[in-house]
C-alpha positions as CSV (number, residue, x, y, z in Angstrom):
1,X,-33.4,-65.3,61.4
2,X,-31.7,-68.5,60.4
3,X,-28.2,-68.3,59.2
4,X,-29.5,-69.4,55.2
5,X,-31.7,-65.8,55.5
6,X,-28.7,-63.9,57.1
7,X,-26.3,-64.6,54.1
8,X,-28.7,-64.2,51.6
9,X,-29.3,-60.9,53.1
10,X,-25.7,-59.7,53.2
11,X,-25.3,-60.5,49.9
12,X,-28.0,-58.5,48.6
13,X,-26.6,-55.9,50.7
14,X,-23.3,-56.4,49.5
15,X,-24.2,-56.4,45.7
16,X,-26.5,-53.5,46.3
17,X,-23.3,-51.6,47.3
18,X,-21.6,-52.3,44.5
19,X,-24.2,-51.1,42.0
20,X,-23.9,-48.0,43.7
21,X,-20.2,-47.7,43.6
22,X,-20.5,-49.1,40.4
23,X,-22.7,-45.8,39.0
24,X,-21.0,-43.5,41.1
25,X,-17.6,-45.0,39.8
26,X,-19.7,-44.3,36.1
27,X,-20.7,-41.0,36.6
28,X,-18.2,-39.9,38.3
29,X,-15.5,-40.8,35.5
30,X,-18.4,-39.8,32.5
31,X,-18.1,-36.1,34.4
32,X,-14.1,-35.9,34.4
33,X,-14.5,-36.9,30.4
34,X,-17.0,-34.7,29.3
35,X,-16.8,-31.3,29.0
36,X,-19.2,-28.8,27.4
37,X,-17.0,-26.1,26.1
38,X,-18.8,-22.8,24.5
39,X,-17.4,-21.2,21.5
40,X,-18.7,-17.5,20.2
41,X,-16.9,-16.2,17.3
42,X,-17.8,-14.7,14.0
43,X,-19.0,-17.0,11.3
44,X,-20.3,-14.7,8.7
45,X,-19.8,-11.1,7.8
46,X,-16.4,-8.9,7.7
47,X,-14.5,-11.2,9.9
48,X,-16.7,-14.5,8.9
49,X,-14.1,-16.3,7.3
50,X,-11.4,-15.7,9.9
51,X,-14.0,-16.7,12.6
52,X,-14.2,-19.8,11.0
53,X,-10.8,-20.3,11.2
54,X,-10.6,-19.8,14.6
55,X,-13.2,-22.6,14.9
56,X,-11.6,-25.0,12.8
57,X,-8.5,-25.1,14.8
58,X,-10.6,-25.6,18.1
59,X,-12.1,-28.9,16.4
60,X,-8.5,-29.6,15.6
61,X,-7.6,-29.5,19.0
62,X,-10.1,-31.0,20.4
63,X,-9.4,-34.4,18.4
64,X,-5.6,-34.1,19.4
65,X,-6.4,-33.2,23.3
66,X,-8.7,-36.6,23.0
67,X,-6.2,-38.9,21.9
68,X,-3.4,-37.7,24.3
69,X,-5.8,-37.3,26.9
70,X,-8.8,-39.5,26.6
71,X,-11.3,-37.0,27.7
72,X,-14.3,-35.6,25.7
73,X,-15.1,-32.3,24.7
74,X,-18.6,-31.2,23.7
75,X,-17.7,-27.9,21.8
76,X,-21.4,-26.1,21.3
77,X,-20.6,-23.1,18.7
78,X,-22.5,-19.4,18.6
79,X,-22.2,-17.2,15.7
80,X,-22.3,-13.8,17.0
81,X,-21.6,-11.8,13.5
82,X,-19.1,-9.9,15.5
83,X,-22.5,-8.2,17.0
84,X,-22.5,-7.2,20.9
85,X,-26.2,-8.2,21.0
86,X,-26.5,-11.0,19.5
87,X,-22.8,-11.9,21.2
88,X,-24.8,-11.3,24.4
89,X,-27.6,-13.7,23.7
90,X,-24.7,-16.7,22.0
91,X,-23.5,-16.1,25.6
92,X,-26.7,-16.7,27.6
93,X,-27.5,-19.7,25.3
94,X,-24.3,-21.1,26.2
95,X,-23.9,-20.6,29.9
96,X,-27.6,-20.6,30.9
97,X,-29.7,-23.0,28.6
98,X,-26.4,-25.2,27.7
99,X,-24.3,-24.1,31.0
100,X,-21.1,-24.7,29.1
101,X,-18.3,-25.1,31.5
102,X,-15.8,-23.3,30.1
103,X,-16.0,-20.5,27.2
104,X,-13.9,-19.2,24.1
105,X,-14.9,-16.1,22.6
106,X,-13.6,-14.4,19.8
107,X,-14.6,-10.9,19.0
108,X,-14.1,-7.5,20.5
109,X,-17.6,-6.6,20.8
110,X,-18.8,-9.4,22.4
111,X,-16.4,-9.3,25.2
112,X,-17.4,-5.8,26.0
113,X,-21.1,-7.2,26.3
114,X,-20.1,-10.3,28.3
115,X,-17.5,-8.7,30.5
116,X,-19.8,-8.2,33.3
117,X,-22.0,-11.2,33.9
118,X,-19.3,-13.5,33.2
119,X,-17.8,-12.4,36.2
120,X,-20.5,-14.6,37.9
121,X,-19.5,-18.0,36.1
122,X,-16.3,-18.5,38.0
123,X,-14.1,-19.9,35.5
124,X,-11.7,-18.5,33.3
125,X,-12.4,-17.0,29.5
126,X,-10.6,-17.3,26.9
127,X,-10.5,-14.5,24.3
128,X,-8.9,-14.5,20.6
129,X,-9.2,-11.2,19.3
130,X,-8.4,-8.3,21.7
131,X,-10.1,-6.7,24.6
132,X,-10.7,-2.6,23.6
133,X,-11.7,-2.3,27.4
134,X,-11.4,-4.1,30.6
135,X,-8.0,-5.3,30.6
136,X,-6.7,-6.2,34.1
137,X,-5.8,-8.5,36.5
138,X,-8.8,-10.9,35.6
139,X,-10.2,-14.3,34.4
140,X,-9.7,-13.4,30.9
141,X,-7.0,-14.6,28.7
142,X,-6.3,-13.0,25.2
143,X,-4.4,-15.3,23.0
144,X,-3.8,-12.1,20.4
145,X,-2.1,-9.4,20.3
146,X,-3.6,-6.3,23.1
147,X,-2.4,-3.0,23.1
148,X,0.8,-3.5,25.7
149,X,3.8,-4.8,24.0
150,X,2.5,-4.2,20.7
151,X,1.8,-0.5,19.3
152,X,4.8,0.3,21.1
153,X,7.0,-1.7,18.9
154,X,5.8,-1.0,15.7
155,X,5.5,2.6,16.3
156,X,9.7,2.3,17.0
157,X,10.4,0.3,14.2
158,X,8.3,2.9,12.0
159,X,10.4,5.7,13.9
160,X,14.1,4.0,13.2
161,X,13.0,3.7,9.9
162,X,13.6,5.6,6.7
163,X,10.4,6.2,6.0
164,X,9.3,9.8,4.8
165,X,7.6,11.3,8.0
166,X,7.0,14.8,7.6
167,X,3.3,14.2,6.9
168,X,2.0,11.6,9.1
169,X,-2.4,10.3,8.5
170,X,-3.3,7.9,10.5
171,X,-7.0,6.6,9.7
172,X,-9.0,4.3,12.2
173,X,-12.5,3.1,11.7
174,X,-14.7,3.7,14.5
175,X,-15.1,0.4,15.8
176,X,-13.7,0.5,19.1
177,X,-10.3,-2.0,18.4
178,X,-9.3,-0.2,15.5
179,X,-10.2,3.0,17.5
180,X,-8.1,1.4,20.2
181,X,-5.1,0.2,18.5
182,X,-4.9,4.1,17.0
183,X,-4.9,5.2,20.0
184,X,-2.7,3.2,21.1
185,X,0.2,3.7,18.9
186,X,-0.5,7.3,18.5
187,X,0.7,7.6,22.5
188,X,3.8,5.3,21.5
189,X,4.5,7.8,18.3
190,X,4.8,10.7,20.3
191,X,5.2,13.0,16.9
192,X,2.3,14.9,15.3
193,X,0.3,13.2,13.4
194,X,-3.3,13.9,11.5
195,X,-5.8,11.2,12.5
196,X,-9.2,10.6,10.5
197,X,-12.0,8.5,11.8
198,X,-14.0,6.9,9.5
199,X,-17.5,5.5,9.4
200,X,-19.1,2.5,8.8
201,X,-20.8,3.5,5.7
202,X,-19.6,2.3,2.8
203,X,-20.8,4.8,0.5
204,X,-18.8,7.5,2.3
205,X,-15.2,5.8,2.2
206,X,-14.4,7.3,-1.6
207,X,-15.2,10.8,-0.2
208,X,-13.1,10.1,2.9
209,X,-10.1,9.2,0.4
210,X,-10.6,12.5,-1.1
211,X,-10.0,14.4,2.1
212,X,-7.5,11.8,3.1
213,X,-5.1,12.7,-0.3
214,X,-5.7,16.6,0.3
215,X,-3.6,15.8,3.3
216,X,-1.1,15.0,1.2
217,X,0.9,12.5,3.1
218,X,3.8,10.9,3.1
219,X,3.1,8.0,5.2
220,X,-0.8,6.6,5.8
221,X,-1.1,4.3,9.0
222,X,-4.4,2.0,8.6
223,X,-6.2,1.1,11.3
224,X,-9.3,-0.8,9.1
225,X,-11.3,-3.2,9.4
226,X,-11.0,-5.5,6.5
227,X,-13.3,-5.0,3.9
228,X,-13.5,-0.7,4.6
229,X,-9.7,-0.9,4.5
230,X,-9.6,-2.6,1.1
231,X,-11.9,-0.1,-0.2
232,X,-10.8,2.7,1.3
233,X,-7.2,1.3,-0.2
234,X,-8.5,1.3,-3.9
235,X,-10.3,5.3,-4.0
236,X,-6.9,6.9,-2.5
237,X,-4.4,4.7,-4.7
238,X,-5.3,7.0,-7.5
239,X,-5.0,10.1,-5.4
240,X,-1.8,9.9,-4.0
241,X,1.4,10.4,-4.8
242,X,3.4,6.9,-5.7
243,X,5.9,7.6,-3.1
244,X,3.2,7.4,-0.2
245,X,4.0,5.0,2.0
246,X,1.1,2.5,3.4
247,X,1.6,0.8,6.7
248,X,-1.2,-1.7,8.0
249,X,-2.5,-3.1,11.1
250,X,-2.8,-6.9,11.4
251,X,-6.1,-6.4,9.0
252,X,-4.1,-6.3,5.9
253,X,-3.7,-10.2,6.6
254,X,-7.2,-11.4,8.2
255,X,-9.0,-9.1,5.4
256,X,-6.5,-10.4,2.1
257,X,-9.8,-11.8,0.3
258,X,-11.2,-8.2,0.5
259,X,-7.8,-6.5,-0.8
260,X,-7.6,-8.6,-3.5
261,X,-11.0,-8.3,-4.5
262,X,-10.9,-4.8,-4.4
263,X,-7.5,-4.5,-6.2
264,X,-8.6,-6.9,-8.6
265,X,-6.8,-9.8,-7.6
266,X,-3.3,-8.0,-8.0
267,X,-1.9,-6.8,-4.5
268,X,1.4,-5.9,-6.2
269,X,-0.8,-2.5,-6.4
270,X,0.5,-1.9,-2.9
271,X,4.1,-2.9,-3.3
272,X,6.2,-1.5,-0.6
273,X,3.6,-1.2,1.7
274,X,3.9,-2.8,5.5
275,X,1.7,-4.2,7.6
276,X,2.3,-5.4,11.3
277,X,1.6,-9.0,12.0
278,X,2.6,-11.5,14.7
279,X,3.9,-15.2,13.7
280,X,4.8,-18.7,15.2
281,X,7.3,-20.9,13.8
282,X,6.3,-22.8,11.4
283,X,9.2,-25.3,11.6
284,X,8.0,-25.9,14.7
285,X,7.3,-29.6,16.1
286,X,4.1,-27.7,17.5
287,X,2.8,-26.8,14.2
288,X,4.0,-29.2,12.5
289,X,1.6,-31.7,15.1
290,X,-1.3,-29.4,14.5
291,X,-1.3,-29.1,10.3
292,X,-0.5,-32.8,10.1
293,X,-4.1,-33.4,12.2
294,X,-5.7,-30.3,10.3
295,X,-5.1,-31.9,7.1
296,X,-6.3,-35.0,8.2
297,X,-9.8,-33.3,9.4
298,X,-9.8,-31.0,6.4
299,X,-8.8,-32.8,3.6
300,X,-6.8,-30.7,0.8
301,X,-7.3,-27.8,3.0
302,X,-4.5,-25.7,4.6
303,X,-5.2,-23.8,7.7
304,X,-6.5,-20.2,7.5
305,X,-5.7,-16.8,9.5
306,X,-5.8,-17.6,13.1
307,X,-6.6,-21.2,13.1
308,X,-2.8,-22.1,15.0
309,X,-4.2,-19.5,17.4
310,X,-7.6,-20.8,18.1
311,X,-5.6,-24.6,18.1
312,X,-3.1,-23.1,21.1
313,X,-6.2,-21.7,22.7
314,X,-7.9,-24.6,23.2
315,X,-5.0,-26.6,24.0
316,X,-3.8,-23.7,26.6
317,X,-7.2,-23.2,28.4
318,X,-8.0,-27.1,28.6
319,X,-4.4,-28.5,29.5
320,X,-4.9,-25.6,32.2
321,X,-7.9,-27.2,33.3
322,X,-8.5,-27.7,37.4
323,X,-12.2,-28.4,38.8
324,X,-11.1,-25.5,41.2
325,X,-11.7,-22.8,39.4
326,X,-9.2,-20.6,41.1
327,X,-6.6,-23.2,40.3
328,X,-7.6,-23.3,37.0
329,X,-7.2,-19.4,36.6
330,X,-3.9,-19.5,38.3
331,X,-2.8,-22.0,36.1
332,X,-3.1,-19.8,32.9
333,X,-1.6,-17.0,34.6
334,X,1.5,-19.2,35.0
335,X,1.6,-21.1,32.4
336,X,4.5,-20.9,29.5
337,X,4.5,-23.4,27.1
338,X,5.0,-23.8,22.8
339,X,2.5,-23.7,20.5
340,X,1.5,-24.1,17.1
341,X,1.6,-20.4,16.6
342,X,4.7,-19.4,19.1
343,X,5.4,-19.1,22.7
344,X,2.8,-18.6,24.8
345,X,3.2,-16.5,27.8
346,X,0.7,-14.3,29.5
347,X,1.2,-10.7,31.2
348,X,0.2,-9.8,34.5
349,X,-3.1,-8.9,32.6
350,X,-3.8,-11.8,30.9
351,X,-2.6,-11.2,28.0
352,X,-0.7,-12.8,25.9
353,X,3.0,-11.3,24.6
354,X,3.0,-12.4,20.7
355,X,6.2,-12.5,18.8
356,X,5.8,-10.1,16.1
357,X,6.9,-9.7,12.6
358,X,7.0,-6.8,9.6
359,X,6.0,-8.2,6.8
360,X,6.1,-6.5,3.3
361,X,4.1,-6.7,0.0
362,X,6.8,-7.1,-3.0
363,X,5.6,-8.9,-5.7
364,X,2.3,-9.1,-4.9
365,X,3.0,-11.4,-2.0
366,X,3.2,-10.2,1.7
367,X,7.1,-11.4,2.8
368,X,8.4,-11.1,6.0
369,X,10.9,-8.7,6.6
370,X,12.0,-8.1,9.7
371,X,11.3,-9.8,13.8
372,X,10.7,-7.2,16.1
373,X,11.9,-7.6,20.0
């Protein structure tokens, strides 16, 4: 072989290589920038609107967590009608037929369903709403409020208070959070109380009220989900005595549409009552970041219930993110950081420790009244 034919040959060679380190190079970089993230949440019925929410802060997240970072997210959504089953089937859609590599999800339900075979993905979940079961020492992280560090305080502030107490009803539907959080701060009450659960059917709620007044209580503790807690709300208004005092779970605020509906548009109807809620700062440089770029994507639109959390919760899991997924995992567990909606700090369970609030209705607008430590 002549020295012309021995060049020629290594330079082939040496431009073949370089195609290949070329693609390599190109996939290599086109995997670190895309990312197929799987999102299950409610997007119609009771909790449609808040699931929706919850989605719309992702996608505001997502555009902020591309420009700072310059990596792409593929977010594929599942409406799972806050449904175990069809939760189940969002969840084999996403992690077998799109095999997502990383998942939100957002109702209770689902995560019971899900718990077990996404033990098998490797990767850490990400859950909005609470977990009713399974808490531990996991690869799930709840970005709400659980039952630790929660019932606890609001059943002490409703103990320090001057609220009439001699005739305590607390009422729960019998989905398993509500049935949950009831539980839950009934064990942190300590004091005897008379607890109702109620049904799913909607034509039984004015009957419940009518047990529910014979009672005669002083203080009701509502543990609804939204739109049975609005109704239930209007049949025992007329069958109590003024002085009863209402206090709500969080649903007071992620079901507001239903109470107004249902009290015609007028919540000044339930002046006085309280409700339990948790809340960022909204003077925040955080927030204040994520509504300027949530107003730019939805244009005269401010952000719902919940969509700071499912902002932080995108932010969180993907500024979290290692390739090794038990990095990844132990990342979360340590991380502390600010938000959009508050501080975000996990237990050693996973979940996160919100900074709660009381807030009030007076004047037909819920105010907050007091920060609870």
């Amino acid at each position: 072989m002549n020295n012309n034919k021995k060049v020629a040959l290594l330079s082939g060679l040496i431009i073949l290589i370089i195609i290949l380190l070329i693609g390599i190079s190109w996939n290599s970089n086109n995997t670190n920038k895309t990312f197929k993230l799987g999102v299950i949440a409610p997007l119609t019925g009771d909790f449609g609107a808040v699931g929706e929410n919850v989605l719309k802060g992702i996608k505001t997240a997502e555009i902020v967590y591309e420009k700072k970072t310059g990596n792409k997210i593929d977010i594929i959504a599942e409406n799972d009608n806050a449904d175990a089953a069809t939760g189940l089937s969002a969840y084999y859609k996403l992690t077998q037929i799109d095999q997502v590599n990383g998942l939100i999800n957002t109702f209770t339900s689902t995560m019971d369903s899900i718990y077990e075979p996404s033990k098998k993905l490797g990767y850490p979940v990400m859950m909005e709403f609470l977990q009713a079961n399974n808490v531990s020492d996991d690869y799930v992280f709840q970005m709400t409020l659980g039952n630790d560090h929660v019932w606890d305080r609001y059943a002490k502030y409703i103990l320090d208070s001057k609220i009439d107490q001699s005739k305590v009803v607390v009422l729960h539907s019998i989905d398993a959070a509500q049935s949950s959080f009831a539980k839950a701060f009934n064990l942190a009450y300590g004091k005897k109380v008379t607890e109702f659960t109620i049904g799913n059917d909607k034509n039984e709620l004015r009957f419940d009220a009518t047990k529910i007044a014979g009672e005669k209580p002083t203080l009701i503790i509502l543990f609804m989900t939204p739109e049975n807690g609005a109704i239930l709300t209007k049949d025992i208004l007329p069958l109590i005595n003024a002085k009863t005092q209402l206090a709500y779970d969080i649903q007071l605020t992620t079901g507001m549409s239903y109470y107004l509906q249902q009290l015609g548009g007028d919540l000044s109807k339930i002046n006085g009552s309280i409700a339990l809620m948790f809340e960022g700062d909204q003077n925040s440089a955080e927030y204040k970041e994520f509504l300027s770029e949530y107003e730019k994507l939805y244009k005269g639109e401010k952000p719902g219930f919940l969509a700071d959390y499912g902002y932080d919760t995108f932010l969180t899991y993907m500024n979290s993110y290692d390739k090794d997924n038990a990095k990844w995992i132990n990342n979360l567990n340590n991380f502390a950081g600010k938000g959009a909606s508050g501080d975000i700090k996990f237990d050693e369970k996973g979940v996160r420790i919100s900074p709660l609030v009381i807030k009030s209705v007076t004047g037909g607008q819920l105010q907050t009244i007091s920060k609870l430590p």
